[in-house]
N, C-alpha and C positions, 0 to 999 in steps of 0.2 A: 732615692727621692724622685717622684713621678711629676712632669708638667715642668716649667719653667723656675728652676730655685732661684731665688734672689738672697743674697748674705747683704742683711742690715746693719752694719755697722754700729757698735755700741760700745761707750768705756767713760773715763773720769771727764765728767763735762760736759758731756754729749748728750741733747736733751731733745732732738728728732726722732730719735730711734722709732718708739710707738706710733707714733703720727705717720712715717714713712712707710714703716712695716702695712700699717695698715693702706697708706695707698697703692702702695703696689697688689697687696690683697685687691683691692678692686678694680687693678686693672689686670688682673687675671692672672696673676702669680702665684705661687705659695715664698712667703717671703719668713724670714727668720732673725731675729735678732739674735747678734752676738759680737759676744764683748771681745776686746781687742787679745784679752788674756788668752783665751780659749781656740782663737786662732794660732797666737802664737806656740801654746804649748801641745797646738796639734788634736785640743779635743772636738774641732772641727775642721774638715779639711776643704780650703779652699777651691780644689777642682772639684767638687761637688757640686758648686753653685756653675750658673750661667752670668749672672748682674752682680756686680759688687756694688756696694753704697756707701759712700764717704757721704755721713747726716752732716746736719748743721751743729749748733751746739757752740761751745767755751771749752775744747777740749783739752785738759792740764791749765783749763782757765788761762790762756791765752797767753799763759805768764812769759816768755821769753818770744811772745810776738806770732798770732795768731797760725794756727796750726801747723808747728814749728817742731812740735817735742815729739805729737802724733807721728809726723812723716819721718823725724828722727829712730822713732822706735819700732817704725814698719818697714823702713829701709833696712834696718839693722838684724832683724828676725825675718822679715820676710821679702825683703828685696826680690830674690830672684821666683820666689812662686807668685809675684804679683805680676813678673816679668813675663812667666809662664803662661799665666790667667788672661793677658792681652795678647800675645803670640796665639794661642788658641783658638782668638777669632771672641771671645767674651767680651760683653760691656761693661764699663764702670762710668759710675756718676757722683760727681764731686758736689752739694750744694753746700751752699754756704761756707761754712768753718773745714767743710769737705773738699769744693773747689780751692779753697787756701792749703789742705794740707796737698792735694792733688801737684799744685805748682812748686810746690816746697819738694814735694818727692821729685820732681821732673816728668812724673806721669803727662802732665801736660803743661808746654803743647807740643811736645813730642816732635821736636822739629828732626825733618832727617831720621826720621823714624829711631829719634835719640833720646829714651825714655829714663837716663838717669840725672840731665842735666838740666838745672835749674837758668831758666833763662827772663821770667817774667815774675811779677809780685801783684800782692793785694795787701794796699798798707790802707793807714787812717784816712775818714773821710776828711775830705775836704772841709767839711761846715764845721767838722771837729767836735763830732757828738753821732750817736749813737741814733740812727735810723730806723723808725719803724712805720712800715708804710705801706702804698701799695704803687708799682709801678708800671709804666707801657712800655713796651718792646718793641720792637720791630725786628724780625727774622730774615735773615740771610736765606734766601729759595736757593743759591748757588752753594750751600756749604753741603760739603757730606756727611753732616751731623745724621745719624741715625735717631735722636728724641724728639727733634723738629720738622721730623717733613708732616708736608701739609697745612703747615703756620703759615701767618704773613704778618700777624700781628698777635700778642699776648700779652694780658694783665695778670703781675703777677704781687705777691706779696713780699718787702722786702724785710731785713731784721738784723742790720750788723753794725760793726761800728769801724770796721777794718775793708772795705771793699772798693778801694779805690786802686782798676788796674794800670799798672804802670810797667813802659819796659823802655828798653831802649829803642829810639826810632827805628833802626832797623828794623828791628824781631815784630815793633805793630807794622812797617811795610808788611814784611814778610805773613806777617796772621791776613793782612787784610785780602793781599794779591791769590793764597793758596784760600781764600773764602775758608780759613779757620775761624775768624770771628764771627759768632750762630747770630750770638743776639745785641742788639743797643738798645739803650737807652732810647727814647725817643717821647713825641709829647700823645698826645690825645688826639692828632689826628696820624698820627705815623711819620712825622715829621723828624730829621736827628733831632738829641738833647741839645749838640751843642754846647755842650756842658754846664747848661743853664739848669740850676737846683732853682726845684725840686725834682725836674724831672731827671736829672741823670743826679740822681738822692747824696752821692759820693767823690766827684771829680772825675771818674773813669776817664784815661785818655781815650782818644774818638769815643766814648759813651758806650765802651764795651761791659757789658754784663755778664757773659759769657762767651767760653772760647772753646774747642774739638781738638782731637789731637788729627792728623792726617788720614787717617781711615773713617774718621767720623765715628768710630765706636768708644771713644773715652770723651768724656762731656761735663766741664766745669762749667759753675753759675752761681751769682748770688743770690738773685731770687730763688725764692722755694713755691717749687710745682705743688711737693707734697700739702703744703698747706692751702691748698687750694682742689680741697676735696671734694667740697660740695657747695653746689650754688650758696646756701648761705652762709659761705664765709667772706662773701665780698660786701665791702664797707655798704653797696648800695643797693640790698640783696631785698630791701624792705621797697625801698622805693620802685625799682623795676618790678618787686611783685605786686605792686599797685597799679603801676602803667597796664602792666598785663591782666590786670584782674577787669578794669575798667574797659578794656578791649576785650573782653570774654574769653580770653587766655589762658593758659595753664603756665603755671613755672614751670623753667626748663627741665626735663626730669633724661636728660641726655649725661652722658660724661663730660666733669669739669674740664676748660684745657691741663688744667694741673694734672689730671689722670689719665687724660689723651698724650702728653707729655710721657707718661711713665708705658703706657700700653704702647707707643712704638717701638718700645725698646721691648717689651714683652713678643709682639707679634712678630718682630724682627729675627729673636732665640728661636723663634716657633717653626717661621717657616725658611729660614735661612737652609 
């Protein structure tokens, strides 16, 4: 397989697949969906790809506590080639239902470069209802994240109902001082959430949204880049193309942050 392969993650529940497959397609990949079965019985082989993708999704519908049964069934069949796939110098990206099975595997956050133990969680929001929305970010310039350089702020789309990080105070010492914590919550001017809803949508302790495992190449989040394909997916896509029409303007015809998000990890496999 020629150019940067991406494996898209797909199976029962999991309902990002196509939307992701396809953004990474336009941030310059050849990306592939497949289902979780087909990995495990070897009708695709993991060292083939460069980028793994843990999508968003309900996957096993959520039933014994969001991304739970997935990490259960990837540890069990494929523990040590995932184990492989990161020792190799490859990235993988958790969104959503993804970053939840990510911390359920111990993939991240990888403390002590100890990628089987579980040490942080994403339970129910805070407001106690299911989130769908769009939120501001603010990016960590000091993390070694390899999908955020370049950020300093991002609006992203959110969609869960389980994304509230919690750990024990040590382990967020620990994320904040090693700059594993990428992104927070934050308001409209870059401001922290604070943990003031809406703007941090979920409770997150300190207003994390996102967290890196130590080398910066494994990357949990619960906003979705993916969905943030093209200028008109944002809620205000209509109204800024009026501002700009009236200025003699053109809409943006540049890459969304969503798929500037996904092409540093692309450019990263390329020229690393």
């Amino acid at each position: 397989m020629s150019g940067i392969s991406v494996l898209v993650l797909s199976g029962y529940g999991l309902n990002c697949d196509h939307e992701t497959a396809h953004a990474f397609k336009l941030a310059g990949a050849n990306s592939v969906r497949v289902h979780i079965n087909s990995l495990i019985d070897g009708s695709h082989q993991l060292e083939n790809f460069h980028i793994l993708v843990f999508v968003g999704g309900f996957s096993w519908g959520d039933d014994h506590g969001a991304g739970v049964i997935q990490a259960v069934r990837l540890r069990r069949n494929l523990g040590d080639r995932l184990l492989e796939f990161v020792e190799k110098g490859n990235l993988v990206i958790g969104i959503c239902n993804g970053f939840q099975t990510l911390v359920n595997l111990g993939l991240l956050p990888g403390c002590d470069h100890n990628y089987r133990m579980r040490s942080v969680a994403l339970t129910f929001n805070d407001c106690g209802n299911f989130r769908d929305d769009w939120v501001n970010l603010k990016v960590n310039p000091n993390s070694p994240c390899i999908f955020t350089k370049g950020f300093e702020q991002i609006e992203l789309p959110v969609r869960h109902g389980e994304g509230k990080f919690y750990a024990d105070p040590a382990i967020i010492d620990r994320l904040i001082q090693n700059n594993q914590v990428v992104i927070q919550y934050s308001t409209h001017s870059g401001e922290p959430a604070n943990k003031i809803f809406p703007y941090n949508p979920n409770g997150s302790i300190q207003d994390i949204a996102g967290i890196c495992d130590p080398t910066g190449r494994i990357f949990g989040l619960m906003p979705h880049p993916e969905a943030y394909n093209h200028w008109t997916n944002h809620p205000d896509w209509t109204r800024n193309y009026e501002k700009l029409k009236r200025r003699g303007k053109k809409i943006e015809t540049a890459l969304t942050p969503g798929i500037r998000i996904l092409k540093n990890a692309v450019d990263f496999i390329r020229n690393r």
